[in-house]
One Martini backbone bead per residue (centre of mass of N, CA, C, O) as a GRO file, in nm:
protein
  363
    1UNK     BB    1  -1.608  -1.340  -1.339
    2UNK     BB    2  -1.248  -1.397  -1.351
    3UNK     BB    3  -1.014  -1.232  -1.294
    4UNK     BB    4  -0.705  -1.136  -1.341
    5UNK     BB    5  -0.421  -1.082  -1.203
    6UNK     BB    6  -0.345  -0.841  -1.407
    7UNK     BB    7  -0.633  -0.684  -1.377
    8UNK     BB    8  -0.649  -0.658  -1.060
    9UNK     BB    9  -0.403  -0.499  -1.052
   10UNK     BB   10  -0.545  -0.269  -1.292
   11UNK     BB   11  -0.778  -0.215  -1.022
   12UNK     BB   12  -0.644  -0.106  -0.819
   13UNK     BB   13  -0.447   0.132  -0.968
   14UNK     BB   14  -0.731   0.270  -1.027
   15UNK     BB   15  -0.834   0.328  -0.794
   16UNK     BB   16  -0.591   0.492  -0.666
   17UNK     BB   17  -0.594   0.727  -0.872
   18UNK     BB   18  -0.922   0.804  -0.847
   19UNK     BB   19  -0.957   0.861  -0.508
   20UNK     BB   20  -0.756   1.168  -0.521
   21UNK     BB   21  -0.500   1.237  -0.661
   22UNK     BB   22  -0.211   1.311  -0.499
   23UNK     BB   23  -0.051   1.386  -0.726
   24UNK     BB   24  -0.213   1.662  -0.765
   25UNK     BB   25  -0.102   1.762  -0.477
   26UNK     BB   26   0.193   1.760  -0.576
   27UNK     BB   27   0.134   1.940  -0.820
   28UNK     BB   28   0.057   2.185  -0.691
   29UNK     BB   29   0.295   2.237  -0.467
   30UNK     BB   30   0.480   2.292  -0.710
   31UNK     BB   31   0.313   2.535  -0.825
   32UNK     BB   32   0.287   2.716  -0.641
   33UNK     BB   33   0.625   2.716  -0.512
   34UNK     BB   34   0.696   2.833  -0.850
   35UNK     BB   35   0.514   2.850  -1.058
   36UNK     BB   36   0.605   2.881  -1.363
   37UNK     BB   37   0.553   2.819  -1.650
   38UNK     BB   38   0.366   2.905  -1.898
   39UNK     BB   39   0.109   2.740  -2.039
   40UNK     BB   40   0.032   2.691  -2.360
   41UNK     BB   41  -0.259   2.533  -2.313
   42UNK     BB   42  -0.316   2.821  -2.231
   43UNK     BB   43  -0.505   3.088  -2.308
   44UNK     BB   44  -0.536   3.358  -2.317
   45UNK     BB   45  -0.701   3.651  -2.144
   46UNK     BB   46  -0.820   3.761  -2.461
   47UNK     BB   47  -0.948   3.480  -2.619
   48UNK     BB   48  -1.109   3.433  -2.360
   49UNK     BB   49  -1.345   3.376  -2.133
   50UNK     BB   50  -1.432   3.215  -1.884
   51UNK     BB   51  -1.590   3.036  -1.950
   52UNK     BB   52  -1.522   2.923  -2.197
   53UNK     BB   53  -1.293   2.808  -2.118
   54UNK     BB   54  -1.429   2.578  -1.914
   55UNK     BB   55  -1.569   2.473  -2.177
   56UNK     BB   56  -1.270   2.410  -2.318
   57UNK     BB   57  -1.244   2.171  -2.091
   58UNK     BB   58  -1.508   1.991  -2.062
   59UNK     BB   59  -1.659   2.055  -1.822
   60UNK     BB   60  -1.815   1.953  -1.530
   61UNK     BB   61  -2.039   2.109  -1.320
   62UNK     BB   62  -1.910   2.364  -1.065
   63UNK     BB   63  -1.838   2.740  -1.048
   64UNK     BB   64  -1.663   2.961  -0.823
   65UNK     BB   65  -1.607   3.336  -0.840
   66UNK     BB   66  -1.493   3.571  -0.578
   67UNK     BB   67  -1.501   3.915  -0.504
   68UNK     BB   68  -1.572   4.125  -0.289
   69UNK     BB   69  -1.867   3.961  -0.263
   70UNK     BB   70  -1.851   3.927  -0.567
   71UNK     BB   71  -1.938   3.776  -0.848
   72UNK     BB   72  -1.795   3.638  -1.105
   73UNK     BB   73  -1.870   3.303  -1.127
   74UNK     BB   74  -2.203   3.102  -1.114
   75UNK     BB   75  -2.163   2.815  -1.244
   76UNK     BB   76  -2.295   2.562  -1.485
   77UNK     BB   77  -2.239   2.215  -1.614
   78UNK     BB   78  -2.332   1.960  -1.802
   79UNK     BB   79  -2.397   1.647  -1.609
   80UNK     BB   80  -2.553   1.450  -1.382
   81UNK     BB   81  -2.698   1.298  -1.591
   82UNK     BB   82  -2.637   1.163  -1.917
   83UNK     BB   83  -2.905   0.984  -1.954
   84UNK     BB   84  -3.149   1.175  -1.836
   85UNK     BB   85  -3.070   1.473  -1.909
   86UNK     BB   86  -2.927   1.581  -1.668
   87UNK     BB   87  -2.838   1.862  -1.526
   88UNK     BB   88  -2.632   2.083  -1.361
   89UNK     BB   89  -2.652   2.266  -1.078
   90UNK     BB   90  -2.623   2.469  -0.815
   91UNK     BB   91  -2.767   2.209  -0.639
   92UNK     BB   92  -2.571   2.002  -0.679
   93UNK     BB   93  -2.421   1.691  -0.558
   94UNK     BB   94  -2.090   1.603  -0.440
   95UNK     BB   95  -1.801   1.467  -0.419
   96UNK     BB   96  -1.486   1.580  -0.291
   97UNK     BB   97  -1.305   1.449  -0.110
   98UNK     BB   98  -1.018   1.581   0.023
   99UNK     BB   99  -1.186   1.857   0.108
  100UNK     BB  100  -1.249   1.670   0.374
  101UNK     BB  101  -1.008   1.749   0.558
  102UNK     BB  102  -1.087   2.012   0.710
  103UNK     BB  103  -1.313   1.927   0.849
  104UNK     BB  104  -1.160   1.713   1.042
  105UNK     BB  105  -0.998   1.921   1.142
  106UNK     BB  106  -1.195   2.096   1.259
  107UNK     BB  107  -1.289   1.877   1.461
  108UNK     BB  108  -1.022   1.855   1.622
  109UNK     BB  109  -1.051   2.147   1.729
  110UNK     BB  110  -1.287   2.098   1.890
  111UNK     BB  111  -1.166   1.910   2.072
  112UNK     BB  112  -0.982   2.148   2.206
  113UNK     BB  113  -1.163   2.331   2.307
  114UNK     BB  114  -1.308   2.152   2.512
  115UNK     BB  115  -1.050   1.961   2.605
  116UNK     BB  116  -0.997   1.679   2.448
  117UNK     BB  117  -0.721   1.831   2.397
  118UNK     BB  118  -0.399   1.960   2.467
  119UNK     BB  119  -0.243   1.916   2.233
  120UNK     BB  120  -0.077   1.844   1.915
  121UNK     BB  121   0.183   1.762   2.039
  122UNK     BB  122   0.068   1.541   2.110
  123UNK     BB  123   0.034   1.196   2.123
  124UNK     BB  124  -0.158   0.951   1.989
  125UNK     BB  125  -0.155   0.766   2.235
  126UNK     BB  126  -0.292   0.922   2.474
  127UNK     BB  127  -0.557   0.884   2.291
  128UNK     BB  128  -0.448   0.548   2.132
  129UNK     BB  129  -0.321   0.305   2.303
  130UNK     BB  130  -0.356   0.081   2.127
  131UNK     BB  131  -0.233   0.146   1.910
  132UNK     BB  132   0.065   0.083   1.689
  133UNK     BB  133   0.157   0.367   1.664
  134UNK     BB  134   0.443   0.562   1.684
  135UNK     BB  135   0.521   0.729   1.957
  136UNK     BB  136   0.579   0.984   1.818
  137UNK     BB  137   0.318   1.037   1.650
  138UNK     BB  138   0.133   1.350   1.624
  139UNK     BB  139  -0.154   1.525   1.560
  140UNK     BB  140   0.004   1.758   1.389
  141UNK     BB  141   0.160   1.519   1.181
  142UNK     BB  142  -0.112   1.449   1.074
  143UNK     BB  143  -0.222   1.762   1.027
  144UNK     BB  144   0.022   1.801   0.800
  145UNK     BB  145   0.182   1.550   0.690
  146UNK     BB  146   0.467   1.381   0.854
  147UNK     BB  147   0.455   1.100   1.010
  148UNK     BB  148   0.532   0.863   0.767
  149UNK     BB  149   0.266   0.698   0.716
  150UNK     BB  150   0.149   0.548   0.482
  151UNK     BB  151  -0.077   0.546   0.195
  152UNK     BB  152  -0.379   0.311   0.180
  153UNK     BB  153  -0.369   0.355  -0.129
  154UNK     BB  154  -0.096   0.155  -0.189
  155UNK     BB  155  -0.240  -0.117  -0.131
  156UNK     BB  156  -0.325  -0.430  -0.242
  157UNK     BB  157  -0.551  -0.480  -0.003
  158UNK     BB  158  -0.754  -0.331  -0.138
  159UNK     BB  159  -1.119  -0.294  -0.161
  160UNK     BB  160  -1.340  -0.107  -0.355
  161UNK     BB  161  -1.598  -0.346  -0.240
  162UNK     BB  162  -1.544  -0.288   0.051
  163UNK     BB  163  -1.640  -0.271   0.392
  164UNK     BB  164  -1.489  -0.073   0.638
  165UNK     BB  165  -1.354  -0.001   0.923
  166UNK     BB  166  -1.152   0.165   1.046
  167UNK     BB  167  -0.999  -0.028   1.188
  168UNK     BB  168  -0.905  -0.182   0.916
  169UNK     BB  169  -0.790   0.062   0.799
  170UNK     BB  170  -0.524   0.080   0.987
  171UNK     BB  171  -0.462  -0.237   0.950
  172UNK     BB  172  -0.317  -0.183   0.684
  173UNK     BB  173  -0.080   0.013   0.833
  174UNK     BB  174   0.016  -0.100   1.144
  175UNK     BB  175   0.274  -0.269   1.017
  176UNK     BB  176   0.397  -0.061   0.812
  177UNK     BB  177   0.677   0.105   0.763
  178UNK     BB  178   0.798   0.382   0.768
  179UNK     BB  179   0.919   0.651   0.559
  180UNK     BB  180   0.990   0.832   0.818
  181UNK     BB  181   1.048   1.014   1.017
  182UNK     BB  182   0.874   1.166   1.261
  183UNK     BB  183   0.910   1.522   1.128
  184UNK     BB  184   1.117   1.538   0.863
  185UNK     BB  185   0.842   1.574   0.656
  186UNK     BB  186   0.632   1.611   0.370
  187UNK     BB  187   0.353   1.345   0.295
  188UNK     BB  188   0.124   1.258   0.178
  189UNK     BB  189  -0.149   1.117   0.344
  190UNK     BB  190  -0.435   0.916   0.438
  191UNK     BB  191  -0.395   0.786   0.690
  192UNK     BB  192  -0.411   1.037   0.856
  193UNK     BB  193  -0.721   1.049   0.832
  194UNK     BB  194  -0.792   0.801   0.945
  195UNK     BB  195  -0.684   0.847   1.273
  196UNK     BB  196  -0.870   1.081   1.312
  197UNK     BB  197  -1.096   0.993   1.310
  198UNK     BB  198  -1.051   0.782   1.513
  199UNK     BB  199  -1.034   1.011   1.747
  200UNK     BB  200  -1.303   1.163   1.727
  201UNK     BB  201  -1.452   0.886   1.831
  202UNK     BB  202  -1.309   0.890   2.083
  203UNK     BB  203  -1.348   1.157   2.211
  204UNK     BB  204  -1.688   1.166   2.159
  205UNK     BB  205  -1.827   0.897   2.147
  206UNK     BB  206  -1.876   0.865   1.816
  207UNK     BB  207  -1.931   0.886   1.511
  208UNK     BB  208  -1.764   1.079   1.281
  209UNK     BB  209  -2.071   1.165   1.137
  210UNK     BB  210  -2.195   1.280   1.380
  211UNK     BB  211  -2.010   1.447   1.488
  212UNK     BB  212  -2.003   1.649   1.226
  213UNK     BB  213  -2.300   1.738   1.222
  214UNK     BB  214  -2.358   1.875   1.484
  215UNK     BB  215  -2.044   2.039   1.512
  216UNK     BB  216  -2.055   2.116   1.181
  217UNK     BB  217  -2.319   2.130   0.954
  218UNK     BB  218  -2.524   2.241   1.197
  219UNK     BB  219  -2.396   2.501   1.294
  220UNK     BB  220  -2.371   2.610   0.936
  221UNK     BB  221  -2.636   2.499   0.776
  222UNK     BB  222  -2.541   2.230   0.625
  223UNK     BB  223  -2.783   2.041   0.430
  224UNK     BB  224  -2.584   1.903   0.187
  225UNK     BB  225  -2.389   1.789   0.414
  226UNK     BB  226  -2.236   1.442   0.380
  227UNK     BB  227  -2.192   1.144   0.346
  228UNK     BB  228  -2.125   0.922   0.092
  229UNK     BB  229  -2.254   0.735  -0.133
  230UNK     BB  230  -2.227   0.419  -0.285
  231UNK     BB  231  -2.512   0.450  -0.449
  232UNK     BB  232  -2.605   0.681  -0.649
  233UNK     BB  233  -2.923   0.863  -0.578
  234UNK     BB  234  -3.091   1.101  -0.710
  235UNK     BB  235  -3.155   1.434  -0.807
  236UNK     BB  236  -2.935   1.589  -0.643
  237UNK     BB  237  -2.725   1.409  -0.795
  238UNK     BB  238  -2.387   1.336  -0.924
  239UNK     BB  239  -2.279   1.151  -1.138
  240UNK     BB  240  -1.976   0.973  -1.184
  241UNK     BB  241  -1.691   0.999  -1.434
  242UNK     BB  242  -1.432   0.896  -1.711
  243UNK     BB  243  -1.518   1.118  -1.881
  244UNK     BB  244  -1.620   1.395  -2.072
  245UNK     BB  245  -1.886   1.228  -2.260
  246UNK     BB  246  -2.052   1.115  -2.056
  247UNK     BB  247  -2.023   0.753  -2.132
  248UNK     BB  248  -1.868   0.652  -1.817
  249UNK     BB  249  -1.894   0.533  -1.526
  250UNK     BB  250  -1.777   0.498  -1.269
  251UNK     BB  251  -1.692   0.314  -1.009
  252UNK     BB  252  -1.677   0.148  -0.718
  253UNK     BB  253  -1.709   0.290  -0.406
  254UNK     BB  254  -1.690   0.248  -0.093
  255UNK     BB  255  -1.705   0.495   0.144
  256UNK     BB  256  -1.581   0.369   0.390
  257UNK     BB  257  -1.263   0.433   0.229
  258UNK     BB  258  -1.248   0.758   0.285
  259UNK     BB  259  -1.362   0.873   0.517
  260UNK     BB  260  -1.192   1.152   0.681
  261UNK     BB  261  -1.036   1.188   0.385
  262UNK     BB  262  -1.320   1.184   0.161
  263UNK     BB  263  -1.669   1.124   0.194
  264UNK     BB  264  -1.779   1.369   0.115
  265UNK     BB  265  -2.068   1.564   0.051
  266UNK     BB  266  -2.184   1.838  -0.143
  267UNK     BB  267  -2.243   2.207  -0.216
  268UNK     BB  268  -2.182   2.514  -0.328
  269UNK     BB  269  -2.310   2.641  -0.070
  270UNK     BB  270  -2.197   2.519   0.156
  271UNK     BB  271  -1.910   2.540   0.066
  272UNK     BB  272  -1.904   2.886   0.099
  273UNK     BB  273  -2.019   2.892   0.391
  274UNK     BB  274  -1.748   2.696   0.510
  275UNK     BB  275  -1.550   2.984   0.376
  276UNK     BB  276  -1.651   3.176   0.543
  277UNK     BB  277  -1.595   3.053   0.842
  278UNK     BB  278  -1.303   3.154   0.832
  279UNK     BB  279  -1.388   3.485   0.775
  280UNK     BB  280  -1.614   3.491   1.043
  281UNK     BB  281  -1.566   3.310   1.293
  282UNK     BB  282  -1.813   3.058   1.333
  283UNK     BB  283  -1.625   2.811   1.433
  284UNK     BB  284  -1.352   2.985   1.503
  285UNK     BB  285  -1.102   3.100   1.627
  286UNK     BB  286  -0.822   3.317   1.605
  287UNK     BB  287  -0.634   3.090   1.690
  288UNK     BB  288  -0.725   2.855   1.529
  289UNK     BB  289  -0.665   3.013   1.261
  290UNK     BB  290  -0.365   3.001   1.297
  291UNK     BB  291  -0.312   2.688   1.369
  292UNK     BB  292  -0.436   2.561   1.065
  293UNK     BB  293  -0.211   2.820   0.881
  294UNK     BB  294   0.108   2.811   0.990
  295UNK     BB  295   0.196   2.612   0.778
  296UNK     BB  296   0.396   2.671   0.508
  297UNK     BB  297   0.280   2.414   0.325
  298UNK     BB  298   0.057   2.237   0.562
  299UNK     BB  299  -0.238   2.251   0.730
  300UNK     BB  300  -0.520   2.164   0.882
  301UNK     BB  301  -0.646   2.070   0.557
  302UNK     BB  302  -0.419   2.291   0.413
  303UNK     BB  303  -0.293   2.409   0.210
  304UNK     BB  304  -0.035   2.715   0.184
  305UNK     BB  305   0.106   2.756  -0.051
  306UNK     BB  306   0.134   3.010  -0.271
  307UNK     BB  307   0.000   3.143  -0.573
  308UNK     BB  308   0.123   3.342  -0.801
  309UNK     BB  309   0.197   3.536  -0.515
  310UNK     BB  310  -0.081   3.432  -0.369
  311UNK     BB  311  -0.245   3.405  -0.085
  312UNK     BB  312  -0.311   3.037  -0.008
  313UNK     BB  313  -0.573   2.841   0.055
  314UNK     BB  314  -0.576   2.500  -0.068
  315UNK     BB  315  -0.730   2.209  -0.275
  316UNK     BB  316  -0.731   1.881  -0.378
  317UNK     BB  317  -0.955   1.652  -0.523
  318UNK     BB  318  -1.061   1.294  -0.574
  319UNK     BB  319  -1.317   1.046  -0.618
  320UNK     BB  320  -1.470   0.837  -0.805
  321UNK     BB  321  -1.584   1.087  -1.078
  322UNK     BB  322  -1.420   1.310  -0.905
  323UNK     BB  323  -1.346   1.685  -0.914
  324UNK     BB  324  -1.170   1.941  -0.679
  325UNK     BB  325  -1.145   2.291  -0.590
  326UNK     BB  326  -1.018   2.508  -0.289
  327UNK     BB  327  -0.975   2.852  -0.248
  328UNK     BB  328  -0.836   3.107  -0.030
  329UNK     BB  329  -0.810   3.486  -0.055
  330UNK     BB  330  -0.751   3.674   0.226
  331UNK     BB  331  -0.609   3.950   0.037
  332UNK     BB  332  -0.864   3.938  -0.177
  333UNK     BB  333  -1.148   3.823  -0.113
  334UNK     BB  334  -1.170   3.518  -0.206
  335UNK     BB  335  -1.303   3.270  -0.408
  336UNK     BB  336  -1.267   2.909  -0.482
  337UNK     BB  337  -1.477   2.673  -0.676
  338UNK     BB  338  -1.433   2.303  -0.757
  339UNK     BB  339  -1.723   2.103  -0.874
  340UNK     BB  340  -1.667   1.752  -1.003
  341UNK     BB  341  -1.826   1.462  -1.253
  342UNK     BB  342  -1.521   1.436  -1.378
  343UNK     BB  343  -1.236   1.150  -1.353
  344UNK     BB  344  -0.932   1.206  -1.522
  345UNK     BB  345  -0.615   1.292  -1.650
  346UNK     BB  346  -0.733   1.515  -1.782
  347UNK     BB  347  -0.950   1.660  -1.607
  348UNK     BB  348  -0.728   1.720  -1.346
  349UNK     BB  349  -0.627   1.951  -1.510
  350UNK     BB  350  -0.854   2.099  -1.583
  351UNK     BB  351  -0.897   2.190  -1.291
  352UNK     BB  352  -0.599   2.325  -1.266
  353UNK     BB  353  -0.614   2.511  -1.506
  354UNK     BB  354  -0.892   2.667  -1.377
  355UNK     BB  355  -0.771   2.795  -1.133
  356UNK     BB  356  -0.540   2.959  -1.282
  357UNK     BB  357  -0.689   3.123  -1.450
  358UNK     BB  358  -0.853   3.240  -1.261
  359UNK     BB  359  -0.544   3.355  -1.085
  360UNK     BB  360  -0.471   3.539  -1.372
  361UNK     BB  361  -0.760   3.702  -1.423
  362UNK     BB  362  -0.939   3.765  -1.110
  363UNK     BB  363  -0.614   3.836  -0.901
   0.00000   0.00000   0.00000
């Protein structure tokens, strides 16, 4: 059946705003760097336990919080499957969405650790001549969001049904004017990790997640870490819904199209794994640990922001039925995760509310 034209314009806008909803990370980053006042609608600390809140949020999911090496809060919510009446367990497997880019980040560090990158500083064109990207923009204004280049989940040529090659998605944007000087300012786009991808598949001569695999994966033992499905089945997986009754699955999107921004699937044990090889420096030296996390805005894949006062590193994520949040507070010894499979515009608030309540109360 074809549908309309103002149809599929509204069909557009819901993909766009459901596959990262950078607008929530752009709302967390103006939390971390205000404080702000208490929201009303966070229950004080003493009239729910951290469960209940996040019970009283109708989360689905699965949600870590540890200080000093100890568990304070590991545990699963809601539906993997709400039809098969499939709960979530500790071993569900999730799209992260956004939390996507600290990988890439880890790449392109690697790839610099080898030497097949001279600085960060360099531009991208030295190693992407055909490129037609402008000559000013740095690899380190890509892993930063500095570059100016729009971000093509917001272009309507994008469709949501079709498998793209990294080349066809940059061809997205690969004409279309900056909108700022590079280097000028932060502008959060996720075409800057279109690009990153790019740069990886051209310097290590592989696909983008074979190299992901062999150098970033299997190096930390992540056996549940890989691309995402197009189409989510198996036991292990948790299927994406658009409200918290789960009783509306998401849409479909080929994972081709959030790529190296965004595509990757995880469980919550490797993803502390992978929190963990931070504090760790088990894939990554202290230089390169000072160079990630170095931009007081966003580093290398990680927002940098304080969030109320403590120091923090930090993501959050979306894509279609799927939002996710994860923190590192190195001078408190913590780690928050929250990995979900409800993505709507109540549910990405009920995230960010569960993270900061936890900010709240457990640090």
């Amino acid at each position: 059946m074809m549908m309309s034209k103002n149809n599929n314009k509204t069909e557009r806008k819901n993909f766009r705003v459901s596959l990262f909803f950078a607008f929530l990370f752009s709302l967390m980053m103006s939390a971390c760097a205000g404080g702000g006042a208490p929201d009303p609608k966070i229950p004080p600390p003493t009239q729910l336990t951290l469960d209940e809140f996040i019970k009283s949020k109708n989360f689905s999911g699965v949600v870590l919080v540890r200080k000093d090496s100890v568990d304070i809060l590991r545990q699963a919510y809601g539906f993997a499957d709400k039809a098969a009446n499939r709960p979530n367990t500790l071993q569900t497997r999730f799209r992260i969405g956004s939390l996507t880019k600290a990988f890439t980040a880890v790449g392109i560090v690697q790839l610099k650790q080898d030497g097949l990158i001279t600085n960060y500083s360099d531009p991208v064109k030295k190693y992407l001549p055909a490129s037609p990207l402008n000559a000013q923009i740095t690899i380190e204004q890509l892993l930063t969001h500095r570059s100016g280049i729009p971000d093509y989940l917001a272009l309507d040529e994008l469709d949501p049904a079709r498998t793209y090659t990294p080349l066809q998605l940059a061809a997205l944007f690969d004409t279309v004017p900056l909108d700022f000087t590079p280097g000028a300012k932060f502008e959060y786009s996720n075409s800057n990790y279109i690009m990153l991808g790019m740069l990886i598949e051209t310097l290590s001569g592989q696909p983008y997640f074979d190299y992901m695999q062999s150098s970033v994966f299997d190096s930390l033992g992540l056996a549940a870490t890989e691309e995402g499905e197009s189409n989510i089945s198996g036991s292990e997986y948790a299927k994406g819904y658009t409200s918290p009754p789960q009783d509306t699955e998401a849409g479909f999107i080929d994972m081709s199209i959030p790529y190296a921004a965004g595509s990757v699937s995880s469980n919550l044990s490797d993803m502390q794994s992978w929190a963990s090889s931070f504090e760790d420096l088990s894939l990554i030296s202290q230089q390169d640990y000072d160079a990630i996390f170095a931009n007081a805005e966003y580093g290398f894949g990680w927002g940098t922001t304080p969030t109320q006062g403590l120091k923090t590193f930090w993501h959050t994520g979306g894509v279609s039925g799927f939002s996710s949040a994860i923190y590192l507070l190195p001078d408190d010894n913590g780690l928050i995760i929250i990995l979900g499979n409800v993505e709507a515009s109540d549910t990405q608030r009920a995230t960010q509310e569960i993270a900061q309540q936890i900010l709240k109360t457990e640090f």
